[in-house]
MARVEX-852221 format. One record per residue (C-alpha): residue number from 1; residue in three letters; x, y negated, z. Coordinates in nm, 2 decimals. Last residue first. Layout:
REM residues N
R num residuo xx yy zz
R NUM ALA X Y Z
...
END
This chain:
REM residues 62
R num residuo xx yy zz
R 62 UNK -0.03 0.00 1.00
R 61 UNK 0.14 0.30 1.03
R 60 UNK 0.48 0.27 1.30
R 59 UNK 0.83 0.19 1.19
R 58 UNK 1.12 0.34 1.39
R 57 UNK 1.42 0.21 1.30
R 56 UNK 1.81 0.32 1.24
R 55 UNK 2.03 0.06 1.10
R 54 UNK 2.36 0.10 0.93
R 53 UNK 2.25 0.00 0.63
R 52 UNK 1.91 0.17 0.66
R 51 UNK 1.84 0.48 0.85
R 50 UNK 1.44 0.50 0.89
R 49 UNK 1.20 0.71 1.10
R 48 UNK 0.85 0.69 1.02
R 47 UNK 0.58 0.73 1.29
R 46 UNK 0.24 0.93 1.22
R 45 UNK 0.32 1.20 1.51
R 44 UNK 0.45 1.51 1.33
R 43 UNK 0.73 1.19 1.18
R 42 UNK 0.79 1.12 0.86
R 41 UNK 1.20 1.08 0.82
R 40 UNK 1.30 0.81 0.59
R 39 UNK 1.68 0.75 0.45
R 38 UNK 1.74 0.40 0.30
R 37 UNK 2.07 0.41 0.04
R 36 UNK 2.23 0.08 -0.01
R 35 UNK 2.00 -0.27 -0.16
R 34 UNK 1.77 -0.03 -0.26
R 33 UNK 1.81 0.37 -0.36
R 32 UNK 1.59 0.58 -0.23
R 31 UNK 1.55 0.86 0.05
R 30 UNK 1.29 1.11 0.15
R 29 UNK 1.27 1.32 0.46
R 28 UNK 0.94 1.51 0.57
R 27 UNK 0.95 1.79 0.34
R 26 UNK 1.28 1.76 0.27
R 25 UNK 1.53 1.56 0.05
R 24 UNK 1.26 1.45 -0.13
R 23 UNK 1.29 1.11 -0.39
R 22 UNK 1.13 0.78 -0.29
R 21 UNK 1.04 0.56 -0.56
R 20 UNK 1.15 0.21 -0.60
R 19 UNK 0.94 -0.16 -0.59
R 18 UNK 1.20 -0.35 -0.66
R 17 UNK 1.31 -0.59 -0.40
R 16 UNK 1.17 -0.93 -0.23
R 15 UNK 0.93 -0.79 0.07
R 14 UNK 1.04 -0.40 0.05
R 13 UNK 0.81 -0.15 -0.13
R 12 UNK 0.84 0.22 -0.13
R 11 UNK 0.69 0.45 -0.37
R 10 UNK 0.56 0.83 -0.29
R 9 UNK 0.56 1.03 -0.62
R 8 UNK 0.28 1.29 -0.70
R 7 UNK 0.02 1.00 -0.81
R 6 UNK 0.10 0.73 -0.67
R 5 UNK 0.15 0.73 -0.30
R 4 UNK 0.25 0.44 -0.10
R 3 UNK 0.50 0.31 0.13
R 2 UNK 0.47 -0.04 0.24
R 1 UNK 0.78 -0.22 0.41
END
C-alpha cells in the first residue's frame, strides 16, 4: 500500500486496484472506498492504523 499526497488530497494505492483518494473523517483518520470501505488512523508516532474488511493492521513508513 503507498499513500501519497497530491496536492491537498492524500491518495492511496493498493497493488492491482484504482489508485483512490482518501477523504477526512478526522484529522488523523481518513477512509476510501476500494474493494469495501478501508479506514486509516495516522498515528503521533509515524505508524498507520488500518481497518480493512474485517482486518485491523498496523503498517509502518517505509
Amino acid at each position: 500500500m503507498d499513500v501519497t499526497r497530491e496536492g491537498e488530497r492524500l491518495m492511496v494505492e493498493v497493488s492491482g486496484l484504482v489508485r483512490t483518494e482518501l477523504r477526512p473523517m478526522s484529522r488523523t483518520r481518513f477512509f476510501a472506498r476500494m474493494k469495501g470501505e478501508v479506514e486509516l488512523d495516522f498515528l503521533a508516532n509515524g505508524e498507520i492504523a488500518l481497518e480493512w474488511a474485517g482486518h485491523d493492521v498496523i503498517a509502518r513508513p517505509v
